[in-house]
N, C-alpha and C positions, 0 to 999 in steps of 0.2 A: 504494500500500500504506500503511494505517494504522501511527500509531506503534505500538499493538500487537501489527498484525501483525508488525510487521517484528522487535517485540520476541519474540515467539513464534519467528518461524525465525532470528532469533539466536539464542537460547534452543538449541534441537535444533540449529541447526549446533555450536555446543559441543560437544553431547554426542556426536552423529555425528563429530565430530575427537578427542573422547577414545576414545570403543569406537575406532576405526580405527589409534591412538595403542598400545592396549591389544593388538589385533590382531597389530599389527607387533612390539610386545614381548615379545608369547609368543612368535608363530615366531622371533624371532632366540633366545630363550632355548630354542628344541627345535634350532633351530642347532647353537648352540652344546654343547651334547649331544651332539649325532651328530659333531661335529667333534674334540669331546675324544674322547671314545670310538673312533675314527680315529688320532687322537693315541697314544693308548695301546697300540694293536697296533703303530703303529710301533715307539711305545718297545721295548714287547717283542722287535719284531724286533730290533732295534736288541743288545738287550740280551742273544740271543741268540748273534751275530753275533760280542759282546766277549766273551760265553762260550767260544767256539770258538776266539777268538785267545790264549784264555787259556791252555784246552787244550794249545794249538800251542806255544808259548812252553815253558809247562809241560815237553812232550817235549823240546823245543831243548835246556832248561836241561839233562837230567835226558840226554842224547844228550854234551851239553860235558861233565858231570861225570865218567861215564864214561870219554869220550876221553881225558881229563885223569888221571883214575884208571891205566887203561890204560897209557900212559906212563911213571905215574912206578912201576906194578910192574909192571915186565916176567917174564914166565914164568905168570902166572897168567891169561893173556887170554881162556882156556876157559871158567875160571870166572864171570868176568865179562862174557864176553859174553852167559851165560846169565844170569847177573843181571840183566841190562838188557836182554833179553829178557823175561823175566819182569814187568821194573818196565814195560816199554811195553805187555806185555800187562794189565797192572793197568790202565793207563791208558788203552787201547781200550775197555775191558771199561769202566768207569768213565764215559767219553766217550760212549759208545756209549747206554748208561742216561741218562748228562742229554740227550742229542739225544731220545731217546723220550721223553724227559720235557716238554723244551721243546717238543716237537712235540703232544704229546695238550693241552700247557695254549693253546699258539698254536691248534690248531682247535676246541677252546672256546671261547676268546676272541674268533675270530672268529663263531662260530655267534652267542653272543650280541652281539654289534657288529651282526650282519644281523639279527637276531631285535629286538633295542631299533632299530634302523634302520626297521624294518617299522612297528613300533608305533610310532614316531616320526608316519611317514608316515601311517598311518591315523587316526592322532590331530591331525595338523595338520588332514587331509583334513575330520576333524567337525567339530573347527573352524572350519574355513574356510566348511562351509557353515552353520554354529550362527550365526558371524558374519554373514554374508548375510543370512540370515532376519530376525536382529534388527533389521538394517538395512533393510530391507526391509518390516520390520513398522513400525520407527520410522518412514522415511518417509511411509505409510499414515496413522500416528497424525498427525505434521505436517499431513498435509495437511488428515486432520479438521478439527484443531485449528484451523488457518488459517480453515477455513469457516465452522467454528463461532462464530469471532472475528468473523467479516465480517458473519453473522448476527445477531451481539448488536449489533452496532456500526451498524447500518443506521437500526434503528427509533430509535436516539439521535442520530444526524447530524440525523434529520428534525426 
């Protein structure tokens, strides 16, 4: 192989290690997408979960305050226990509405997490094969090239 040639597929292996380089950069950046987006439904559950505990706590306190109440006036425990019926039924009623709540925003969030997951994939998938092509088409070109060099180069050796 001439020093030309060989400058020529130096030349295109370059560039064939940069697209390939470039290649790899996207899909770790559509990766990275689909993994945050994963990330975030966790969180949400997540964030759900410490809603609940909150809730719970919420009653505990609001069950002690009572008891304690309770105690210290005795003769009135009628009254009070319908208060604190009342205030738990506030807080079912209450609890009840953020769990619908969490629950319609959590199956959204995940519709769309499948739905950008989808598009994720279908779009690597062009990719992937846009990438082939080109490479495929630049090798083609390379090889021209090479011939064409060998070409020019023959009738000057002589």
């Amino acid at each position: 192989m001439s020093q030309s040639q060989q400058s020529i597929t130096t030349m295109f292996d370059m560039q064939r290690s940069a697209v390939l380089q470039s290649q790899r950069t996207l899909e770790q950046m559509l990766d990275i997408g689909k993994r945050t987006n994963e990330t975030m439904l966790k969180a949400m559950e997540t964030t759900m979960d410490a809603s609940q505990q909150s809730t719970d706590v919420t009653k505990s306190a609001v069950d002690a305050y009572f008891s304690a109440l309770e105690a210290s006036v005795p003769g009135n425990a009628e009254g009070l226990q319908q208060l604190r019926a009342s205030v738990h039924e506030q807080i079912d009623a209450s609890n009840e509405i953020q769990a619908e709540t969490w629950q319609a925003m959590h199956e959204m969030a995940e519709q769309n997490v499948a739905a950008a997951e989808e598009f994720t994939d279908s779009y690597t998938e062009v990719l992937e094969d846009s990438f082939d092509s080109f490479l495929e088409a630049h090798e083609r070109l390379e090889q021209q090239t090479v011939s064409a060099a060998e070409s020019v180069e023959v009738p000057i050796d002589e």
